[in-house]
Steps between C-alpha positions, in 0.01 A plus 500: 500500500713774379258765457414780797282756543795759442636315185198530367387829534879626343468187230549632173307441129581133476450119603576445889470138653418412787589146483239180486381599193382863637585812239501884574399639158580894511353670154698793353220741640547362829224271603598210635285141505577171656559148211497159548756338295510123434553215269207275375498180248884655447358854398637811706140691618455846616206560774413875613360445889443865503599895541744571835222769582235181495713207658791570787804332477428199752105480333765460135721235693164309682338483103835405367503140748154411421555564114827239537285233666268549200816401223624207781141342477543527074219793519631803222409846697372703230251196400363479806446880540333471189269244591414675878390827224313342279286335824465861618390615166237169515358629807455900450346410096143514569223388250412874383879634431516162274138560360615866396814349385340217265253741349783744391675199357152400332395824399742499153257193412164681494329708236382758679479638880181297554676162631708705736263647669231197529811325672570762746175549581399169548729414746486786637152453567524121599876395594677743640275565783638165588799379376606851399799574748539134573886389383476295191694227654199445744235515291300141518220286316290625831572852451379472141179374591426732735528752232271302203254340753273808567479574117542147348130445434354847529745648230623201381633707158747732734568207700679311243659771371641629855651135537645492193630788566616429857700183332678732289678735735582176745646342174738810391581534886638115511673592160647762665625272782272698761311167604460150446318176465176463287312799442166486741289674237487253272188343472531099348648365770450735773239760511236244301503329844374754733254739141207341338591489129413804327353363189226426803456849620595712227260685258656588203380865372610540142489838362103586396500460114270627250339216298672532154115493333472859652844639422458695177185684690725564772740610271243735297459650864840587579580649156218762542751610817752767430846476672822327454343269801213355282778464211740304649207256666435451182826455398558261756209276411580484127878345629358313765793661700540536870407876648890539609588363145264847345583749764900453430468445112781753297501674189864282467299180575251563191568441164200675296585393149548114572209503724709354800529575867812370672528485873806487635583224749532722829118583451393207474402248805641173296820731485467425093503737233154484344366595165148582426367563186276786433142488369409814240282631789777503753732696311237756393462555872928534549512735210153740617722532843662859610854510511747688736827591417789298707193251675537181319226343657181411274205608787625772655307607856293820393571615848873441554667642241808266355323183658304212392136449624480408813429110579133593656410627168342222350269400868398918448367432156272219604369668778382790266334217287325407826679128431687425839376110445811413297868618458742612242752174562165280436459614127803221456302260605230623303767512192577125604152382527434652162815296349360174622128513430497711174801411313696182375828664655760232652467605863909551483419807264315651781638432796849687292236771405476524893892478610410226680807252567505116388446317785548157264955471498486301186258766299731747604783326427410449140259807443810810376273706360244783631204357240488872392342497188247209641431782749483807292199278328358460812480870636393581142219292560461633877503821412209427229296329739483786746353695213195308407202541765330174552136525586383332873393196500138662622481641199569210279207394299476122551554290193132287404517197395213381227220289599 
């Protein structure tokens, strides 16, 4: 022990031992820390213990015999260190600083700021109250019911969604080495034990569609509306697009002259560019439109200048038209339904015509193309059939038979 309380106040920039495997380190400014050095698996290894102002000498010499007993027993300092920090870091994570943390990672994934905020708010609403500042480590299968039980059959919809989401931030925090074991939100295997099934409970609510007999009167209706609103409903029904798909559409996306509207992948929810072909209708209504100088977008918000409409625009519109009883996403199905019962389509043309993804590996596998000019045929003839009024069937005069 060569080191004193006067030699080391007057030690100079430098290395100063101690002896046992104790260092002095004095920086050219000065400060002056305390280092372990030893030799591991024949590698010479540098450990700081900490700042003089932090750790006296004898608290420096008391560290230094524990950290030798650690290489005697075959134990490598700095691994060991690392493993008593990454415990700590286990046990101060909790379940809403991961939560936040996979959503930012997610958020690059989603087409628009709708998916972040029905995740925060749904378990905001239903898990954090519980689990919320619990660590992640601790989280378990009985702490996950707690959440889902009081909502499992009364909103069985957000239920599944919360769990799903749940499993999500307990998987990244295991990928991130913040907990192990199996993850207690899964649900074959674990949580199917304690929740009734929720193809038992759940009601499925698709979105209200119009019944594609009445479109082309609902369509007479809307055209009789002024506004860049009514226009790009109308828009969006003669695509068969999603409202996000309309709202976001670009003068760069559209192609006037080859009849062709190409989404880019990052707007899409497959995450795959898309092309749509464009009936004679649909690109009267893109070339009617007001254009602003600089604003690319096709539907620009009459209210905020240099932005596109807003995604309430289309609900607004059937409120006017006194027709709450069915939604804007449900003329798809109405396009679909259409497809189906009133054409010889293949059903792969539509479900393209849709975006929809290929559930079938082997189709996909050998299907390269988009079917595009298969589906230009088919919007022709969509767009056609929206034009023709067909008279109700209570108006019909029944067909006599002789005799």
């Amino acid at each position: 022990m060569k080191l004193t309380k006067t030699r080391i106040d007057k030690a100079k920039p430098g290395k100063h031992g101690d002896g046992r495997n104790l260092w002095l380190i004095v920086s050219p400014t000065g400060a002056k820390r305390w280092e372990f050095r030893y030799s591991f698996d024949g590698k010479p290894r540098e450990m700081g213990i900490g700042p003089l102002d932090l750790v006296t000498l004898d608290e420096a010499r008391d560290q230094a015999v524990l950290l030798r007993k650690l290489v005697r027993e075959g134990v490598d300092p700095i691994e060991e260190r690392k493993g008593n920090q990454a415990k700590r870091r286990k046990k101060q994570t909790t379940f809403r600083e991961m939560a936040e943390d996979c959503i930012k990672a997610l958020a690059p994934s989603w087409t628009n700021d709708k998916s972040e905020k029905q995740w925060r708010s749904s378990l905001e609403m239903h898990a954090f109250p519980k689990i919320g500042d619990m660590s992640v480590a601790d989280i378990s299968t009985d702490d996950v019911y707690a959440v889902l039980e009081p909502i499992w059959t009364t909103k069985s919809e957000t239920a599944g969604r919360v769990r799903s989401r749940i499993e999500k931030v307990l998987d990244r925090a295991k990928a991130r080495k913040l907990r192990t074991g199996e993850n207690p939100a899964r649900l074959k295997g674990n949580l199917d034990h304690l929740l009734a099934p929720l193809s038992k409970v759940k009601r499925v609510k698709n979105h209200a569609a119009l019944p594609f007999d009445d479109v082309a009167m609902f369509l007479h209706d809307l055209r009789a509306r002024e506004g860049v609103a009514a226009r790009a409903f109308e828009f969006t029904i003669l695509t068969a697009a999603r409202t996000s798909e309309t709202i976001g559409a670009t003068w760069s996306e559209i192609d006037l002259q080859q009849r062709t509207w190409t989404i880019p992948a990052e707007r899409m929810k497959a995450r795959r560019e898309h092309r749509i072909p464009l009936s004679a209708r649909a690109v009267q209504i893109l070339s009617e439109l007001p254009r602003e100088d600089g604003n690319d977008f096709v539907f620009i918000s009459p209210k905020s200048k240099g932005k596109p409409l807003s995604n309430m625009s289309f609900l607004a519109v059937l409120r006017r038209m006194d027709r709450t009883d069915i939604t804007a996403h449900g003329f798809r199905s109405t396009f679909r339904d259409w497809a189906a019962e009133r054409t010889s389509y293949p059903d792969s043309v539509a479900e393209m015509a849709l975006a929809h993804a290929i559930s079938d590996a082997v189709e996909a596998a050998y299907r390269r193309g988009d079917l595009f000019e298969k589906r230009r045929r088919l919007m022709d003839d969509w767009a056609a059939y929206c034009e023709v009024i067909e008279p109700r069937a209570e108006n019909v005069e029944p067909i006599r038979t002789a005799g």
